[in-house]
C-alpha positions in Angstrom: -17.5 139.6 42.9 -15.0 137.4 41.5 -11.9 136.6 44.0 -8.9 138.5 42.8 -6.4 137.4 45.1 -4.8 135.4 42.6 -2.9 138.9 41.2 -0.8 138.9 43.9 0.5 135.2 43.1 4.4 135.3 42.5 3.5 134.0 38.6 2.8 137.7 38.3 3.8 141.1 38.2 2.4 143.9 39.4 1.7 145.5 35.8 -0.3 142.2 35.2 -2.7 143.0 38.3 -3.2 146.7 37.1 -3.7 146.0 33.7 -6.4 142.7 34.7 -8.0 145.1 37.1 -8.2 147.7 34.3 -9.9 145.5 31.5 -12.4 144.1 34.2 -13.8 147.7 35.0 -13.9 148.7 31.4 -15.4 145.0 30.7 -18.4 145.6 33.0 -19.4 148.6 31.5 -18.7 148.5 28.1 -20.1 144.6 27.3 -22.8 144.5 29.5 -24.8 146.3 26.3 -23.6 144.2 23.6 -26.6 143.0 21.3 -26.0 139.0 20.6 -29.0 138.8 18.2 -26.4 138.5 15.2 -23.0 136.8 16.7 -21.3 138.2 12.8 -23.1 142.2 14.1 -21.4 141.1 17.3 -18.2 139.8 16.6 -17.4 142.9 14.4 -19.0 145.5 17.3 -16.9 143.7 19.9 -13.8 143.9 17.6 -14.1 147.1 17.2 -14.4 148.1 21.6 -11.6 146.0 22.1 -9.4 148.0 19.9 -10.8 151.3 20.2 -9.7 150.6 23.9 -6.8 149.3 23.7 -7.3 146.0 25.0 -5.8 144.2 21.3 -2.5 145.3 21.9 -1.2 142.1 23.5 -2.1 140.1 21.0 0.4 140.8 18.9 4.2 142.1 18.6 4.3 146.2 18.1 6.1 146.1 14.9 8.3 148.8 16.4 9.4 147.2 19.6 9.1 143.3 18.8 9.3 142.0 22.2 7.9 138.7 22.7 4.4 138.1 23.3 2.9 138.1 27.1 1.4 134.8 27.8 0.3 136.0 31.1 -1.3 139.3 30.0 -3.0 137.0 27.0 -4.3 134.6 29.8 -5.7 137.6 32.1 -7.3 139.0 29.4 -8.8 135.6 28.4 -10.0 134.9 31.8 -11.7 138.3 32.7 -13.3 138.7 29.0 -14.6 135.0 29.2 -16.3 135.9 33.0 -18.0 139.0 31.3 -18.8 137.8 27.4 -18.1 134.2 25.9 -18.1 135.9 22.6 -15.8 138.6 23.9 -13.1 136.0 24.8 -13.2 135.0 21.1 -12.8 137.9 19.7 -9.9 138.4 21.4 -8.1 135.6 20.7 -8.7 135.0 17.6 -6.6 138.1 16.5 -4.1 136.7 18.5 -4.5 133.0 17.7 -4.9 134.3 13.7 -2.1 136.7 13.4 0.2 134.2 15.8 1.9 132.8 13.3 3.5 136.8 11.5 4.2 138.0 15.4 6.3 134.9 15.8 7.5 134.2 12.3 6.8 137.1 9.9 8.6 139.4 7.7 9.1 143.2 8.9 6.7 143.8 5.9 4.1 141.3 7.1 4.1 142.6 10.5 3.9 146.1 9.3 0.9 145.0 6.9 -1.5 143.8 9.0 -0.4 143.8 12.9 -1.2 147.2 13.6 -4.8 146.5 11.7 -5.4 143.3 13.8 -3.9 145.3 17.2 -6.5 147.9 16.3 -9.4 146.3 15.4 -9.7 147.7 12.4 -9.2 144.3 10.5 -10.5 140.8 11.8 -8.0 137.8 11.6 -8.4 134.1 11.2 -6.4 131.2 11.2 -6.7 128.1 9.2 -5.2 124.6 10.0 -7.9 122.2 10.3 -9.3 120.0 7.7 -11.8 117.1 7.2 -9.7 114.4 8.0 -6.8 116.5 10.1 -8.3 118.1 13.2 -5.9 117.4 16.1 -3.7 115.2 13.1 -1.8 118.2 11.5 0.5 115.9 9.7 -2.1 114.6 7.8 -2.9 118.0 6.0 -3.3 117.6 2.5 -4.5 121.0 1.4 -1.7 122.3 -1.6 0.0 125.5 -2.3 2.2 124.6 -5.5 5.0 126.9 -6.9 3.9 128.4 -10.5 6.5 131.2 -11.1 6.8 133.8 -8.4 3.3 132.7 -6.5 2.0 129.9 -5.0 -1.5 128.7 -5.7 -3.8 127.0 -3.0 -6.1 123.9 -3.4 -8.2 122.4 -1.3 -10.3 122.6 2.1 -10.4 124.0 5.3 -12.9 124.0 8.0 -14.0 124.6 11.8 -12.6 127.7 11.1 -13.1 130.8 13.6 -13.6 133.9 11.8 -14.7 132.2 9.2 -16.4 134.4 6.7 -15.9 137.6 8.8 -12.2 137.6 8.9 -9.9 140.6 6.8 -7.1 137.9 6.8 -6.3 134.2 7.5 -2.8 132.1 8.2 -3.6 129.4 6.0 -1.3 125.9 6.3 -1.0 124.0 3.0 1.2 121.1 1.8 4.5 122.5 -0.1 5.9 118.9 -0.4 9.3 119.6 1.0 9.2 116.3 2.3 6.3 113.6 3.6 4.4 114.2 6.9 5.3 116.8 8.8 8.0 118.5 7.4 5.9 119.2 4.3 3.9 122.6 5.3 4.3 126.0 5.0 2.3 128.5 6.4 0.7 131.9 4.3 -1.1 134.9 5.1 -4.3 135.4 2.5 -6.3 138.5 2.4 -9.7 137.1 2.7 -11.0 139.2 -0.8 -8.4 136.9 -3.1 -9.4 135.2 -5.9 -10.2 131.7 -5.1 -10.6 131.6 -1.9 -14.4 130.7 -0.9 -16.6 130.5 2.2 -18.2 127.4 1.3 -20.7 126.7 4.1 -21.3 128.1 7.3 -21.6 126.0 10.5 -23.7 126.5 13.3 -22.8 125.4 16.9 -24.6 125.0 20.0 -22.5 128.5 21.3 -22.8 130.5 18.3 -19.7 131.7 17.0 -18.9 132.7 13.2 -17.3 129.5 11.9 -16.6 128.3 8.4 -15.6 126.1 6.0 -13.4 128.1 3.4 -13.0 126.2 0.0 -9.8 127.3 -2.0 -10.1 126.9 -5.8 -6.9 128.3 -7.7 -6.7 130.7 -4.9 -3.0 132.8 -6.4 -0.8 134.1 -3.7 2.6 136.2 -4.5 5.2 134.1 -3.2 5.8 136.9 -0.3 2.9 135.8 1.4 4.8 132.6 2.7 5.3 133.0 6.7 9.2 131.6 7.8 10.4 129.0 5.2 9.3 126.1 3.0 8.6 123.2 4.9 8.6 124.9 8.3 4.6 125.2 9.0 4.2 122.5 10.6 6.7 124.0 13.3 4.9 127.8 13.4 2.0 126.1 14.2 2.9 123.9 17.1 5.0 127.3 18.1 1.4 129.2 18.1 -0.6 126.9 19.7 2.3 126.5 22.3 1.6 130.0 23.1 -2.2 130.2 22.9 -2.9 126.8 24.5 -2.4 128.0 28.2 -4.7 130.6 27.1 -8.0 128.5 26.3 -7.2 126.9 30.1 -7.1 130.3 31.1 -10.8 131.3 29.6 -12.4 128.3 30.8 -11.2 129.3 34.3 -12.8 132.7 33.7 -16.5 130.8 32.5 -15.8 128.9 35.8 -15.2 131.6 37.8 -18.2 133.1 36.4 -20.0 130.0 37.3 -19.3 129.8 40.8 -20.0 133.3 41.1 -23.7 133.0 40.0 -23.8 130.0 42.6 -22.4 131.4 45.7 -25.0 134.7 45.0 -27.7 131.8 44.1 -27.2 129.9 47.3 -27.4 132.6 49.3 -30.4 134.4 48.4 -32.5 131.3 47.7 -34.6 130.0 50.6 -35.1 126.1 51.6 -37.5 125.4 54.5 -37.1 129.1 56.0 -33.1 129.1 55.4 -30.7 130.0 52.8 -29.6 127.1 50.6 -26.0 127.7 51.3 -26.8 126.5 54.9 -27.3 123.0 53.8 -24.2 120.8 53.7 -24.4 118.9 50.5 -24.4 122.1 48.8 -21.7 123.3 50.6 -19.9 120.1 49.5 -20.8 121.3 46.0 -19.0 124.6 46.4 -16.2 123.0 48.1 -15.1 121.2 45.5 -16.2 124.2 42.9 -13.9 126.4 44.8 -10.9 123.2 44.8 -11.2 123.2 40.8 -11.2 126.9 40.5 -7.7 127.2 42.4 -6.0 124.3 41.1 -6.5 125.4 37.3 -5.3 128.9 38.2 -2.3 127.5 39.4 -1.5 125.5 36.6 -2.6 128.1 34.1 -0.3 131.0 35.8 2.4 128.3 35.9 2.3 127.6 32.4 2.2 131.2 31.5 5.0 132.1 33.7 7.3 129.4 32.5 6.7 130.7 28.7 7.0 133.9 29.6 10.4 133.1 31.5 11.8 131.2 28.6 11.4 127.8 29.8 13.2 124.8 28.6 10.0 123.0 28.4 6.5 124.8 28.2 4.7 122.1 26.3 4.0 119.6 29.1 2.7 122.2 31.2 0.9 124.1 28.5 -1.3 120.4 28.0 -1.5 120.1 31.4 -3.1 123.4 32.0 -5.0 123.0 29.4 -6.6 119.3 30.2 -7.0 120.7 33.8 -8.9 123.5 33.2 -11.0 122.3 30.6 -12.3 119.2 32.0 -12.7 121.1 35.5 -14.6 124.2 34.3 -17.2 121.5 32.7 -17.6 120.4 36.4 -18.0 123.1 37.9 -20.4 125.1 35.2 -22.4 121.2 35.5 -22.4 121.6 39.2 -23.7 125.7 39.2 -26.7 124.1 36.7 -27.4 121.7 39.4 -27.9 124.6 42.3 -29.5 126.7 40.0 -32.7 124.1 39.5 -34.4 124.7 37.1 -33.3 128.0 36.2 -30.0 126.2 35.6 -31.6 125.2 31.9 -34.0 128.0 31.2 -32.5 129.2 27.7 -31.2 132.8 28.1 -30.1 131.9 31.9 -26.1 132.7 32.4 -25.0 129.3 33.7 -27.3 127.8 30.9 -25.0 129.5 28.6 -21.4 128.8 30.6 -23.1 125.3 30.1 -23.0 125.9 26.0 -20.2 127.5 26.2 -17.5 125.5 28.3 -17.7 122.2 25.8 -16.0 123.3 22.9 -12.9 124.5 25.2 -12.2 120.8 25.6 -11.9 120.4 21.9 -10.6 122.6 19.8 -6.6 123.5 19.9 -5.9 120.1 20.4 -9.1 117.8 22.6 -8.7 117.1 25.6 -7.2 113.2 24.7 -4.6 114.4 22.8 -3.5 116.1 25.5 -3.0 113.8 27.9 -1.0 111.8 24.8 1.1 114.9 25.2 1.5 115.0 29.1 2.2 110.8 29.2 5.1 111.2 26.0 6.6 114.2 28.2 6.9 112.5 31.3 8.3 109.0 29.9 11.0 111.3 28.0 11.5 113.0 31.5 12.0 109.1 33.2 14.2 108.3 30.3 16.4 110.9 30.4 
């Protein structure tokens, strides 16, 4: 049983604790069937439980009562869906992550269009911002969307992209040329069945998860399907990931939660030389510091969430640091559960052998986990200069 004491921390409210308590019942019933033979079959099936029970709402505004999004409920729901079902956790935020930038930015017509499909899961959503040569270098995008008449046509490539060649919809970034660098995107939303717009490979990863590498040839948009203004994507992205950031820190706390979990019942049931393993003081060294990692990255992820949800003068630093944290620590501890699991720690099919497949991408993707501490170091020499 995973410790839940953490839902009476002052980062959170009591609705939080009811409705975290609430997805983890539902979660242990209702993915402990899932079928992972085809992660596409799965994605789709686990789309659809998530929003036939309600648990898609947060990830979006209600069109009819736009308050802002929940940072902490995101982050709960992150960290209980990843201690049940890696591919679970995706799911879920990827119609957040992919329908981030009309809940923040959109029209009333955009929102109206496809937030109610995403909150339901009756459409799958996928966002698109990093290219060949531009992972955690968004600047150096140089995908096009040029103006001809009322629409904007799209050129060029995008890949790493989750939901890619399942989504309904993608927030694609492209190059309008407003000025060099930065200040040059703008962000769109594409219906996945327009002309032009191509899954050209598929990639396979050591946790399978649908990714893609979209091609867009002459792909024609109506100019309405810009998100905010010309020139202002490169800002709706950083305000997404800003949001969703604390949230990857938040699902690697729930893989390591899960690990040490699976350790603590490990160590107590196995026997060593007529005792328990958990009776042996290097191991309970081991859990020690497991247990350490596990706290300190639920603090800073509930801090991070908290100050975001509060409306925080600065949410960025933390957001990093939460994110770095939590990453790097969850590897640790899902290494050290391997360790204590022997060689059932490796068998394939084993659940720490999966946390193990699963916890290394978290230290990549939405900005790796060097980028971040680039982040953290500017934040606190501004902080020293100011």
């Amino acid at each position: 049983m995973a410790d839940k004491t953490f839902l009476d921390w002052p980062f959170l409210e009591p609705r939080h604790k009811d409705w975290a308590m609430a997805l983890d019942d539902w979660a242990g019933t209702a993915l402990a069937s899932v079928d992972h033979g085809d992660t596409d079959t799965a994605c789709r099936s686990l789309v659809k439980a998530l929003g036939e029970g309600g648990w898609l709402l947060p990830t979006a505004v209600d069109p009819s009562d736009p308050r802002p999004l929940d940072v902490r409920t995101l982050c709960l729901a992150r960290e209980t869906l990843a201690r049940h079902d890696g591919l679970a956790d995706f799911v879920f935020a990827m119609q957040g992550l992919g329908t981030g930038a009309v809940s923040l930015f959109g029209t009333a017509a955009q929102q109206a269009e496809w937030l109610p499909l995403t909150r339901s899961g009756a459409a799958i959503a996928g966002f698109a911002l990093t290219e060949p040569q531009s992972g955690s270098d968004v600047a150096n995008s140089t995908m096009t969307a040029t103006r001809d008449g009322s629409d904007y046509v799209l050129e060029g490539e995008k890949t790493w992209i989750s939901n890619g060649g399942i989504a309904d919809v993608y927030t694609v970034f492209a190059r309008t040329g407003e000025a060099p660098g930065a200040k040059g995107l703008s962000a769109f939303l594409v219906p996945a069945d327009t002309p032009g717009l191509n899954v050209a490979e598929r990639l396979e990863t050591i946790a399978p998860h649908p990714l893609a590498r979209l091609w867009f040839d002459g792909c024609r948009i109506p100019a309405s399907a810009m998100i905010g203004a010309p020139g202002q994507g490169f800002r709706i992205a950083m305000s997404v990931l800003d949001v969703f950031r604390t949230t990857v820190a938040a699902a690697a706390l729930g893989f390591a939660r899960r690990a040490l979990d699976e350790t603590l019942a490990r160590v107590q049931a196995r026997q060593v030389q007529g005792a328990p393993l958990a009776d042996l003081q290097m191991v309970q060294a081991h859990l020690a510091e497991m247990a350490l990692r596990v706290d300190a990255s639920a603090l800073l992820v509930y801090r991070a969430a908290w100050a975001k949800d509060m409306g925080a003068p600065r949410v960025t630093r933390e957001a990093a640091m939460a994110k770095l944290y939590a990453t790097d620590e969850a590897q640790k501890v899902i290494d050290a559960a391997v360790q204590l699991h022997g060689g059932d720690g490796v068998r394939s099919g084993a659940v720490v052998e999966r946390l193990y497949r699963e916890i290394r991408a978290l230290r990549i993707y939405e900005g790796a986990s060097d980028v971040q501490k680039v982040i953290i170091a500017r934040a606190t020499l501004a902080e020293a200069g100011a």
